[in-house]
N, C-alpha and C positions, 0 to 999 in steps of 0.2 A: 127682786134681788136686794141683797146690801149693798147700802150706797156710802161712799163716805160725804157725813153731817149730812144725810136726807137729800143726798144730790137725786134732780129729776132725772128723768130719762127715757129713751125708747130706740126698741132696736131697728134700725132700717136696714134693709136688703143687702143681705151679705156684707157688712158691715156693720157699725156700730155706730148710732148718731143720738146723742143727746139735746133735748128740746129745751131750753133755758130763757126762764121768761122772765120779762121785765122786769124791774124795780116798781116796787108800789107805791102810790101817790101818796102813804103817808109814812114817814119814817115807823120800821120795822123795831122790835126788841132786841135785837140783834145789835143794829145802830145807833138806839139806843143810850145801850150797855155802851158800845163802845165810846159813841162821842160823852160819856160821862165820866169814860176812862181819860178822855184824853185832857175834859178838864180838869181832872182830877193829878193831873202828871205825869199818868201811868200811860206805858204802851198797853191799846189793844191787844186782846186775843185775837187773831187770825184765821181761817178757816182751816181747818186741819189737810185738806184735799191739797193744799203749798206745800205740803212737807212729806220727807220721807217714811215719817215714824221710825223706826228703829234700824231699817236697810241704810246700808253702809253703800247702797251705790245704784244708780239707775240701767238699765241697758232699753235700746231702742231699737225697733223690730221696724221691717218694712214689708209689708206684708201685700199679696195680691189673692182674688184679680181684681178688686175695688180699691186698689193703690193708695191703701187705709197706713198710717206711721202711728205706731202705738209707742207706748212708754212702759217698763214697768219697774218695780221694785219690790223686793221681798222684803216684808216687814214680823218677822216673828213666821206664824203658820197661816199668815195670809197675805196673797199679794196685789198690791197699790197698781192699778192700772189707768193709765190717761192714755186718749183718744187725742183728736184736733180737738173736741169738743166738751168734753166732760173726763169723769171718771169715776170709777167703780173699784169697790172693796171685795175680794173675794178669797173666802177663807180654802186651807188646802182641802180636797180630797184624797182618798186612799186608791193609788192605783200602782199596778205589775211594773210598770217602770216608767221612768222619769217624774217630771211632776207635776200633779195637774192641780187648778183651782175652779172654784165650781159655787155659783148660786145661784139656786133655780135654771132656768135655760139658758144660762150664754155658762161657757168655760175657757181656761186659757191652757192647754197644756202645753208643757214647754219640755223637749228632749235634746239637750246641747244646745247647740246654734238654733233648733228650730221648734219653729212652736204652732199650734191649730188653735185656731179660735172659733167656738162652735156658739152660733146663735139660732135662733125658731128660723129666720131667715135665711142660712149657708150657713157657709165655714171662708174663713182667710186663713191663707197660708204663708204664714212670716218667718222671716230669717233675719238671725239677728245680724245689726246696722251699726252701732257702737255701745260702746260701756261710758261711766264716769261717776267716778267719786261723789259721792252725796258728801257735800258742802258741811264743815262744821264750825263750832265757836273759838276752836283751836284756829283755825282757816280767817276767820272773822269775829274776833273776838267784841262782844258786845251788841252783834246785830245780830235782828231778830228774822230779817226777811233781806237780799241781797237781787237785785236785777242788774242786766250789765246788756251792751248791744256793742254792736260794730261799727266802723265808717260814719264819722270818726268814734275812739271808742269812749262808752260814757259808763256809766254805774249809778245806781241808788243804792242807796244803807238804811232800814229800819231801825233803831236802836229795842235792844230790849224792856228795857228799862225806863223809858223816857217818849213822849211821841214827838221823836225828831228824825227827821230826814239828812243824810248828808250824802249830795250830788256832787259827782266828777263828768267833768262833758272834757273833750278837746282830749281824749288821753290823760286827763290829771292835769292837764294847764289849770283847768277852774273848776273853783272845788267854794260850792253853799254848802251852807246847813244852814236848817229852819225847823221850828216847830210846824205840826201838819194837822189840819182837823179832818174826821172820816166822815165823806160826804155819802157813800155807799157801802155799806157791809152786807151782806147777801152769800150767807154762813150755806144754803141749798145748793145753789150755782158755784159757789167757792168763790167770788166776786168779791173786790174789795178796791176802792175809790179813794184817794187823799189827797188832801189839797191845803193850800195857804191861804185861802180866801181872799181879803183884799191885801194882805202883807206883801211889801213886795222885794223881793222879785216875786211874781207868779207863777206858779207852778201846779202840774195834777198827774196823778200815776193812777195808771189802771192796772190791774192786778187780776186775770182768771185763771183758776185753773185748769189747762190744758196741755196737751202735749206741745210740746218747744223745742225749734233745734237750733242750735246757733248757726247762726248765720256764716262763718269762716268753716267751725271744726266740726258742724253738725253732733255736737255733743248732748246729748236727752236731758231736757228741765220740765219740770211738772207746772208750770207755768208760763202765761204771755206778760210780759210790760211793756206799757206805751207811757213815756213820758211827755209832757206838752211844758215848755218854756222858752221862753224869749222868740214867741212866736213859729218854733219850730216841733216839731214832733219826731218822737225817737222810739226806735220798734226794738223789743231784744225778748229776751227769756229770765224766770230768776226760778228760787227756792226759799224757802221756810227754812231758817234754821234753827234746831232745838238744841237746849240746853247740855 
């Protein structure tokens, strides 16, 4: 199948589970590029698998009897699919009705509210769960990539232009910004690592992409964030946002 930027993967029983393996012991081309970007002043490129591409909006399916929470977004004539675990590119096919996407053995056809998912292993049967705006620069003017979590609620900012970070914890009571160097970029898995190394305050956000549901509104992100600072750790969802 197509994958987006060479994601691995494999299909397991009646669902969908992607095998994502490690970071390798010697910085990747990938990494790099980027940390050259970032001494350079420039924000990184990102994995593409964080962002919508051209869909204007996500919906999230909940799907049985393998109690699988998919993602998806139509981007042009092909549509962006996250799992918990990965995700796959899949261009449309032509069928009698509704609309179905298809590469090699797994497909997603989607008819209204509902949609089959057919892999060499079974089928899930999902109905969709919620909608939501795919995030833009109107929305966040200047940032490249956006994470945000609940209890209490907090946010990261990408910039585009620039490799700085700027963190809200407490609801917006407290608000860094820092420059940030990329400790992990892993463009396969859609993986992406950033950190301030010894500058402090300390800080590091992890970045995969997968299926994501907020926490309060259960609304669909194509990605997990974990933040680590001032000794605590903070779980939420974000998005890529393009130009």
């Amino acid at each position: 199948m197509k994958r987006l930027k060479a994601w691995g993967g494999a299909i397991a029983a009646a669902g969908i589970t992607v095998v994502i393996g490690g970071c390798a012991a010697t910085p990747s081309a990938e990494t790099t590029t980027a940390n050259q970007a970032t001494l350079d002043n420039r924000a990184p490129f990102l994995p593409s698998a964080l962002f919508p591409g051209s869909a204007q909006g996500f919906d999230a399916w909940h799907c049985s009897p393998a109690r699988q929470n998919l993602i998806t977004a139509v981007d042009g004539e092909t549509l962006r699919l996250w799992s918990l675990h990965g995700a796959w590119h899949l261009p449309q096919a032509v069928v009698a009705s509704g609309a179905r996407y298809q590469d090699g053995e797994i497909s997603f056809w989607n008819r209204g509210e509902q949609a089959l998912v057919e892999t060499p292993r079974g089928q899930l049967k999902c109905a969709l769960a919620a909608s939501r705006d795919a995030s833009t620069r109107k929305d966040h003017p200047g940032v490249m990539f956006r994470g945000q979590g609940n209890e209490p609620g907090w946010s990261v900012a990408l910039a585009n232009d620039t490799p700085t970070l700027t963190m809200e914890l407490n609801y917006g009571e407290e608000r860094v910004q820092q420059p940030y160097m990329i400790s992990v970029m892993d463009n396969e898995a859609g993986r992406v690592v950033i950190e301030n190394a010894d500058v402090e305050p300390f800080f590091r956000v992890r970045i995969e992409a997968g299926a994501c549901f907020d926490g309060m509104s259960g609304k669909p992100f194509p990605a997990r964030v974990t933040l680590t600072y001032g000794g605590e750790q903070y779980s939420g969802c974000g998005q890529g946002i393009a130009p």
